[in-house]
C-alpha positions in Angstrom: 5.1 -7.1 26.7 5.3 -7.7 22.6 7.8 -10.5 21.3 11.3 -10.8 23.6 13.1 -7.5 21.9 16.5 -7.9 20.7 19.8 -6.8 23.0 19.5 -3.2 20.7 17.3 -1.4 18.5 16.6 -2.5 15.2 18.5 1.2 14.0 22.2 0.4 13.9 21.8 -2.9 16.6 22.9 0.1 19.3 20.9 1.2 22.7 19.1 4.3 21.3 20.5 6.6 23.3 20.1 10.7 23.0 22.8 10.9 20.6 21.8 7.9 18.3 17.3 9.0 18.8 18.9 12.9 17.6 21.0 10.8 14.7 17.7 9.2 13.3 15.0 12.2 13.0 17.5 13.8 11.8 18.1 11.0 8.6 14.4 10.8 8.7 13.9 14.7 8.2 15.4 14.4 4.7 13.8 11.5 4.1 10.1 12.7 4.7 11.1 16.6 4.1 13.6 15.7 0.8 15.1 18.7 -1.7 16.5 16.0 -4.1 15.3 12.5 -4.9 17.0 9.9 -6.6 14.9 7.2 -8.2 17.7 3.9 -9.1 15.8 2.0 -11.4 12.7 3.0 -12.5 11.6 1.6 -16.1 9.3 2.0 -19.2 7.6 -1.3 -18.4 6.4 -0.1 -15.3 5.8 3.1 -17.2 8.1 5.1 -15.3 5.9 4.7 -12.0 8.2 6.0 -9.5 9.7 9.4 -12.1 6.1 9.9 -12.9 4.6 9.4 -9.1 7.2 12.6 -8.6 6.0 15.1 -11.6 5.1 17.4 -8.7 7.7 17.1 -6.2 9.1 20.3 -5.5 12.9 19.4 -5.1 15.0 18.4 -7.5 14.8 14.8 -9.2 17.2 12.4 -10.2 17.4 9.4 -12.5 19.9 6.3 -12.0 19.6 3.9 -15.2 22.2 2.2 -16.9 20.0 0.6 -19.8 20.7 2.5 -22.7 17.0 1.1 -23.7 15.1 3.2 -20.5 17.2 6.3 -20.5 15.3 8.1 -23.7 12.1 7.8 -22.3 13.7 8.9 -18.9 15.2 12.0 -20.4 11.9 12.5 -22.5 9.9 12.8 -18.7 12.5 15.9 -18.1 14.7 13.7 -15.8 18.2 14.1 -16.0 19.9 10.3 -15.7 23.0 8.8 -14.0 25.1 6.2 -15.0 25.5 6.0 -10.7 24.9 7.7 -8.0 28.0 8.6 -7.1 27.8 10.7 -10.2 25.0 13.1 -9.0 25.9 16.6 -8.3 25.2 17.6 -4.9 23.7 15.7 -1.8 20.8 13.8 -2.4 18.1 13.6 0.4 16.2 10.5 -0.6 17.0 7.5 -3.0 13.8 5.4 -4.3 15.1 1.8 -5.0 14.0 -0.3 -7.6 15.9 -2.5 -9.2 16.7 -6.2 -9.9 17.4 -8.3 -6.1 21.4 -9.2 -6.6 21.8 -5.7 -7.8 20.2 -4.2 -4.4 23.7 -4.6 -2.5 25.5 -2.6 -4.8 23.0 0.3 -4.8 23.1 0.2 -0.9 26.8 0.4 -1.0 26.4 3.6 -3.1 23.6 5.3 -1.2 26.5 4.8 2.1 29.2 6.0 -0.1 27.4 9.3 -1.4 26.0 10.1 2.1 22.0 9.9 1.0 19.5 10.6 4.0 17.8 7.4 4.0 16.8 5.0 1.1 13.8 3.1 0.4 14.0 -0.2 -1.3 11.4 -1.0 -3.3 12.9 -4.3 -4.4 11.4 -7.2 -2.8 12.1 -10.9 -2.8 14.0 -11.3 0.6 13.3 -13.0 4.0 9.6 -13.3 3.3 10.5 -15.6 0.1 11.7 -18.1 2.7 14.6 -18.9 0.1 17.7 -19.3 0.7 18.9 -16.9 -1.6 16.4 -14.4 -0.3 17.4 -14.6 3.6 21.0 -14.2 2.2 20.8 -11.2 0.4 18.7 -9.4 3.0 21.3 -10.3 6.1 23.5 -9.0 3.5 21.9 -5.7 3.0 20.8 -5.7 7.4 24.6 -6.1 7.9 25.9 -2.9 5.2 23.1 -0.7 6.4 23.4 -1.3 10.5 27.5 -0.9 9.9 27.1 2.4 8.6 24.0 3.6 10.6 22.0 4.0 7.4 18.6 4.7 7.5 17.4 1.8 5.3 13.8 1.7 4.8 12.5 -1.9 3.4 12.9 -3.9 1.2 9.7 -4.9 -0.4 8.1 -1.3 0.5 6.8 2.0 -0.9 8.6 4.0 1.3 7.1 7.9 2.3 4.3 9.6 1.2 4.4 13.3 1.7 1.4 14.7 -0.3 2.7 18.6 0.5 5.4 18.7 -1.2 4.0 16.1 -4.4 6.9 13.6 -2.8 4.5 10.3 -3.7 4.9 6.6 -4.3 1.8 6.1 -6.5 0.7 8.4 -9.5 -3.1 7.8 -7.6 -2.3 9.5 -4.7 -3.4 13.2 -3.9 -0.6 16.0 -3.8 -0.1 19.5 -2.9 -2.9 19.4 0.3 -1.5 18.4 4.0 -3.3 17.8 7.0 -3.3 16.7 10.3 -2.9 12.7 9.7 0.5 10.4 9.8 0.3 7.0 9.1 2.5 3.9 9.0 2.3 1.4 7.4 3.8 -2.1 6.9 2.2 -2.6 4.0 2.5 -0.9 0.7 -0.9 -1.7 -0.6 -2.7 -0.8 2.7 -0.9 2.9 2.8 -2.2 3.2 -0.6 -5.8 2.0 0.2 -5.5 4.6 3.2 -4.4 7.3 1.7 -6.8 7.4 -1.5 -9.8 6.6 1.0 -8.5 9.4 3.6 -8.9 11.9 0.4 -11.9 10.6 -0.2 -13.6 11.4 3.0 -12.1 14.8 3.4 -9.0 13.8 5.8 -5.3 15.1 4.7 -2.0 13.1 5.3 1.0 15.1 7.0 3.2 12.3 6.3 3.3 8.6 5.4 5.5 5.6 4.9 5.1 2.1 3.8 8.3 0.4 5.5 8.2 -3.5 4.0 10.3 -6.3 6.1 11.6 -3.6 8.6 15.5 -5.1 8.4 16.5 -1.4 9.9 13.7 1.1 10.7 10.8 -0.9 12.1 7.4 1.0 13.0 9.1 2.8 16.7 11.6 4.4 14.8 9.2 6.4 12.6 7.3 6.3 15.9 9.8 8.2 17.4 10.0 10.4 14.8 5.9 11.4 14.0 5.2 11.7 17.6 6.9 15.0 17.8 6.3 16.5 14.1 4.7 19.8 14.6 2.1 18.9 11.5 0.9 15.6 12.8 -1.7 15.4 15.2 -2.9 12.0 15.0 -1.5 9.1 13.7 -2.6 6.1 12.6 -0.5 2.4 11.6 -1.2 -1.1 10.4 1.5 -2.9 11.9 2.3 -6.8 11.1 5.1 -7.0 14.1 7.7 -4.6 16.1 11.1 -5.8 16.8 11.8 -4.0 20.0 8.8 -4.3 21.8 10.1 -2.5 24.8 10.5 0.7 23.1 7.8 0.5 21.2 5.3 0.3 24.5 7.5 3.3 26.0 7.1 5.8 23.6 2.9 4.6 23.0 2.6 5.4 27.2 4.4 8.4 26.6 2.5 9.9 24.0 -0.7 8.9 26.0 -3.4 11.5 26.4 -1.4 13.7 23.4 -1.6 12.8 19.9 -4.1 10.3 19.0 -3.2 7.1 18.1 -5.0 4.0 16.0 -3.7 0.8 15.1 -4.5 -1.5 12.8 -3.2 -4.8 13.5 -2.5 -7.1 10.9 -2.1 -11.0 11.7 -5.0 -11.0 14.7 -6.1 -14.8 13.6 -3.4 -17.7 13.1 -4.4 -17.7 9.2 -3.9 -14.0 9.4 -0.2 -14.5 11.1 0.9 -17.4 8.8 0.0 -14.7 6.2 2.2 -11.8 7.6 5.0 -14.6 7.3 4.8 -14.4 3.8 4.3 -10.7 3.4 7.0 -8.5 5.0 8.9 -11.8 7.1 6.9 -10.7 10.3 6.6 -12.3 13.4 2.9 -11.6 14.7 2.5 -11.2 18.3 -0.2 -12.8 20.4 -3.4 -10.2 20.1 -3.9 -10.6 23.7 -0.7 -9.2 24.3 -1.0 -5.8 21.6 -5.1 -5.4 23.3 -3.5 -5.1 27.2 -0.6 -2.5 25.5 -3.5 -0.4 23.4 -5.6 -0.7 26.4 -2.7 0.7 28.7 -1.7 3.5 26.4 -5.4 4.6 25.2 -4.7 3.0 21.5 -7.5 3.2 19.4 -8.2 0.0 17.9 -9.1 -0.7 13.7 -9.6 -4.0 12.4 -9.3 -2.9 8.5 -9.2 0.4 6.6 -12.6 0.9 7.0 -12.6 1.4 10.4 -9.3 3.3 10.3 -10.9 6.0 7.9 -14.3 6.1 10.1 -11.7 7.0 13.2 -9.4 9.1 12.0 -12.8 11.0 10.3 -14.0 11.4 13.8 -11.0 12.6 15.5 -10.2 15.4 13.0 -14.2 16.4 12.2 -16.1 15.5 15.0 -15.9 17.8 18.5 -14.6 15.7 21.5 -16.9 14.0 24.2 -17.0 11.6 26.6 -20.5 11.0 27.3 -22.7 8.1 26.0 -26.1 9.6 25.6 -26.9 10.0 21.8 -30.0 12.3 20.6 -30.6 11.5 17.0 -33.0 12.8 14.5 -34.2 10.4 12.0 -36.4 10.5 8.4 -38.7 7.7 9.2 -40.5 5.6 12.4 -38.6 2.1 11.4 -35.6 3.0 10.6 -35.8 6.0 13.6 -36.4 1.8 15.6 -33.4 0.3 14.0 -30.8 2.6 14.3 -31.8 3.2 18.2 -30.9 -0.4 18.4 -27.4 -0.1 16.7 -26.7 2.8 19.3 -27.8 0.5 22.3 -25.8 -2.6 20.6 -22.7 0.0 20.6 -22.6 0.4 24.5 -24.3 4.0 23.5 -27.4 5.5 24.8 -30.7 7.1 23.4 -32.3 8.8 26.4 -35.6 10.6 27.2 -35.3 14.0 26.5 -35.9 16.7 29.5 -39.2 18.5 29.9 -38.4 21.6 28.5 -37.3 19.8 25.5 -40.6 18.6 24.9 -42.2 21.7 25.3 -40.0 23.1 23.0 -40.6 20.5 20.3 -44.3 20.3 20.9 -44.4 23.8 19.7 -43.7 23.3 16.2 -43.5 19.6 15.3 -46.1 17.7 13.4 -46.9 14.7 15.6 -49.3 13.3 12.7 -46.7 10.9 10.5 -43.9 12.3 13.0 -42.9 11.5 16.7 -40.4 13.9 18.8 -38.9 11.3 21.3 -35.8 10.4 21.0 -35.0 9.5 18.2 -36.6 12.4 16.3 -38.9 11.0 13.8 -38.5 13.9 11.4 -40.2 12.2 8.2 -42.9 14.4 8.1 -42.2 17.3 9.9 -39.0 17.8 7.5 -40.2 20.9 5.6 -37.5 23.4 5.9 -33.7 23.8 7.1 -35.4 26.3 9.7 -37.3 23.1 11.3 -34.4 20.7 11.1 -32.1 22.9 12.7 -34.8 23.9 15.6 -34.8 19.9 15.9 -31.1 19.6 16.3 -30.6 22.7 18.8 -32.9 21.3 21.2 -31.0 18.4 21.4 -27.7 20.0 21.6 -29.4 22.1 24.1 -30.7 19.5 26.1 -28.7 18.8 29.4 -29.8 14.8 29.3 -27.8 14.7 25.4 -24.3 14.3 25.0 -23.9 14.1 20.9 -26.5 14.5 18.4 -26.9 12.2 15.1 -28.8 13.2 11.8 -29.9 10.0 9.5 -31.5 11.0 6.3 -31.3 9.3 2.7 -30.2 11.2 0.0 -33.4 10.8 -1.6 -35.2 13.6 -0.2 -32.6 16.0 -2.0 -34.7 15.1 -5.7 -37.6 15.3 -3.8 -36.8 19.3 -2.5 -33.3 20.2 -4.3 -34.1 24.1 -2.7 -34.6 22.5 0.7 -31.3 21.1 0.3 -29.8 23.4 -0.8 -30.2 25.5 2.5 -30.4 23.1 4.5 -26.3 22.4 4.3 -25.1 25.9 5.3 -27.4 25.2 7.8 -25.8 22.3 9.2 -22.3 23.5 8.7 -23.3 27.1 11.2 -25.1 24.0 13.9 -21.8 21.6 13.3 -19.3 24.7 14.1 -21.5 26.3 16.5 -21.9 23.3 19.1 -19.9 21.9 21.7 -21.1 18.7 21.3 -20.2 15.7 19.1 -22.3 15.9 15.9 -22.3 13.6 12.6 -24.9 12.3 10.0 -25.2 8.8 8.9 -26.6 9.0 5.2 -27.6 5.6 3.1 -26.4 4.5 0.2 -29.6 4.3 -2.3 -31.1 1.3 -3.3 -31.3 2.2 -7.3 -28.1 2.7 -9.0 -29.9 5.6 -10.8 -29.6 7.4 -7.4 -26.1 6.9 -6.5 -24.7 10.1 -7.9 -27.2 12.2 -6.4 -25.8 10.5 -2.9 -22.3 10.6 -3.5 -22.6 14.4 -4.3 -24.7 14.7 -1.3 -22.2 13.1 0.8 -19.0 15.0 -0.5 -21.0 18.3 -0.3 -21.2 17.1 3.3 -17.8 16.5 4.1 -16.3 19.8 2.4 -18.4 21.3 4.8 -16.5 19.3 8.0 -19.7 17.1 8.8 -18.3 13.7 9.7 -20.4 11.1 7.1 -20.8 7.6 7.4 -23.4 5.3 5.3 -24.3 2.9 7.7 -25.9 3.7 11.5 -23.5 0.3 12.6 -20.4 2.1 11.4 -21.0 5.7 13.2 -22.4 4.1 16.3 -19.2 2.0 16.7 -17.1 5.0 15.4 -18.6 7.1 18.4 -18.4 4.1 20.8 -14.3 3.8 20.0 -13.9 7.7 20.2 -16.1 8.6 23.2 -14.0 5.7 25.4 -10.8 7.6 24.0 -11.5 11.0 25.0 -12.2 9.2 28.4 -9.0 7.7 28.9 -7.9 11.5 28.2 -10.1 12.7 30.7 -9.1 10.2 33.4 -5.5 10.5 32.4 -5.5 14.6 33.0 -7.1 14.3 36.5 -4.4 12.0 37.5 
């Protein structure tokens, strides 16, 4: 098991029982699904992050300021301000805190006395200052927030990101799109990193949270809540430590085999645990200990946000498989040489191809400049989308291929722009028309001068739903990590 859990949860110090697990989604439901916000704090210096960050949520928003210096630049963003919170009309959902350390008490003691959903505290400077001062003040706001059963999220966090509704923590993120994807994250800065390169690469958040020192609502309690929200099908974390380790393993084993999950697990090295001291006041975990629980409950496993992206990528665009045998098509012999390798390095395959294959290829491919093992060596035989595709449906079709690659450089787009521009329908009808596993692995080019031609190559790609990645070590070890998953699945389902 993780670290020796406390006698109760970290919500409220109580057993979680039905009542109290009931109590909590439903705090976290106007936390993550708000109709008013109240921002305490928010400044010109900071150029109004948090008011600005919500200029397209869809609920109502409210300012708390008492500076007479901040409240006409407030008022001039459209922002009606309070002198308190207490002085809002109406319920409010969601409180965004960010204001000065001593004052953090008081605002806690408001958000209780007004009734507010839950409340994230921005505000940082507590336990993981290692002051005295700083360990005072956050028992002091643990010990206000577990008497009253509030849903505290923080300190020293961003709190939720819920790009549907425009309900954001940074004025970078994407709004008014929603997909599949949760993810939690003890880290502000890593949710943010995330999010932006989720967007990038085509993958939509549901809902996200950065939840800072944890001194109430650790990682299983919004847990708890994600693994039954209808619009989340996978999730993904970076976790630094869990307080109730118990729980935590429970709800992971029973989730397993249902919504995929991928954790990122900050503090694997002692440096790297010394460091999540000093962050959010975390305790890391042996990683011998977090590998046997993901191993038990079918985790997926990242190691930064890289590999995060690559997975969730996978699991949302790439069809489900579980076998090992990889049929690639490739632009050139050496790097057709090279990429077979990084397969074989992965654990994966690259197999002979069955006779009929053979005799199918051997009917229209140029063997001078070309070869049509496996890999495909398509350099020269590339002379139309019709060709390509014939390429890639005899692998698809062939019983001794379980997912088929495409490696090409986006080059060959200014070589033939009218090739190119067939040949992505194309591969869009072959991606949604096979059962099998299918992605491309396109370079990045070597001249600057040709970087925009592969960038627009590569999102042209992905707002078709072809999985992208620009190295053959990062798909192979993406397919590697996804093909064992839907394994576990498998062998999980037949008991």
């Amino acid at each position: 098991m993780l670290a020796a859990p406390p006698p109760a949860s970290s919500y409220g110090r109580r057993p979680l029982g039905e009542r109290m697990i009931a109590d909590l989604k439903a705090k976290l439901q106007r936390a993550f699904n708000p109709r008013s916000v109240a921002v305490v704090g928010d400044k010109k210096q900071s150029d109004y992050m948090w008011l600005n960050s919500l200029a397209h949520f869809q609920g109502k928003v409210y300012s708390v300021q008492i500076d007479p210096k901040e409240i006409p630049g407030i008022e001039a963003l459209g922002v009606p301000n309070y002198k308190s919170l207490l002085d809002i009309p109406g319920p409010i959902d969601y409180a965004l805190v960010s204001v000065p350390r001593p004052v953090a008490p008081r605002v806690l003691q408001d958000c209780i006395a007004k009734g507010v959903g839950a409340a994230a505290f921005f505000t940082s400077g507590f336990a993981e200052t290692k002051t005295e001062d700083g360990l005072l003040l956050q028992a002091s706001l643990t010990k206000m927030a577990q008497a009253a059963d509030f849903a505290l999220i923080g300190p020293n966090c961003m709190g939720p990101y819920v790009p549907g509704i425009g309900l954001r923590n940074n004025t970078d993120e994407a709004w008014g799109v929603s997909g599949p994807v949760a993810f939690i994250s003890q880290s502000g800065g890593n949710l943010v990193n995330f999010s932006q390169a989720a967007a990038a690469s085509g993958i939509h958040i549901s809902k996200a949270v950065s939840y800072g020192n944890a001194i109430v609502l650790d990682s299983t309690d919004f847990l708890e809540y994600i693994v039954d929200d209808p619009d989340t099908q996978l999730i993904g974390a970076y976790i630094e430590g869990v307080k109730d380790g118990r729980r935590f393993f429970r709800l992971l084993r029973e989730n397993a085999g249902k919504k995929p999950v991928i954790i990122w697990k900050g503090g694997q090295t002692p440096d790297g645990a010394r460091a999540t001291s000093s962050h959010t006041a975390s305790l890391a975990e042996s990683m011998a200990v977090w590998e046997a629980l993901m191993k038990q409950c079918g985790v997926l496993r990242a190691n930064d946000v890289d590999e995060m992206v690559d997975t969730v990528k996978a699991l949302v665009m790439v069809k489900p498989g579980v076998g090992d045998r990889v049929g690639m098509v490739s632009m050139a012999g050496g790097s057709s040489v090279t990429i077979t390798d990084t397969f074989g390095r992965a654990g994966l395959r690259v197999p002979e191809l069955s006779a009929d294959s053979y005799r199918k290829l051997g009917s229209f491919f140029n063997i001078i400049g070309g070869s049509y093992r496996n890999p495909l060596d398509a350099g020269q035989t590339f002379r139309s989308a019709d060709l390509l595709v014939q390429m890639l449906e005899t692998l698809r079709d062939d019983p001794q291929i379980d997912s088929v690659v495409l490696e090409m450089a986006a080059r060959r787009g200014d070589r033939d722009p009218k090739l190119m521009e067939g040949l992505l329908p194309a591969l869009q009808r072959f991606k949604e028309g096979t059962t099998k596993p299918f992605l491309m692995v396109v370079s990045p080019p070597q001249r600057v001068e040709h970087y925009e031609r592969y960038a627009q190559l590569r999102d042209e790609l992905t707002a078709r739903g072809i999985a992208v990645y620009s190295t053959s070590q990062r798909a192979a070890a993406t397919l590697r990590r996804v093909v064992d998953y839907y394994r576990f699945r498998q062998e999980l389902q037949a008991g």
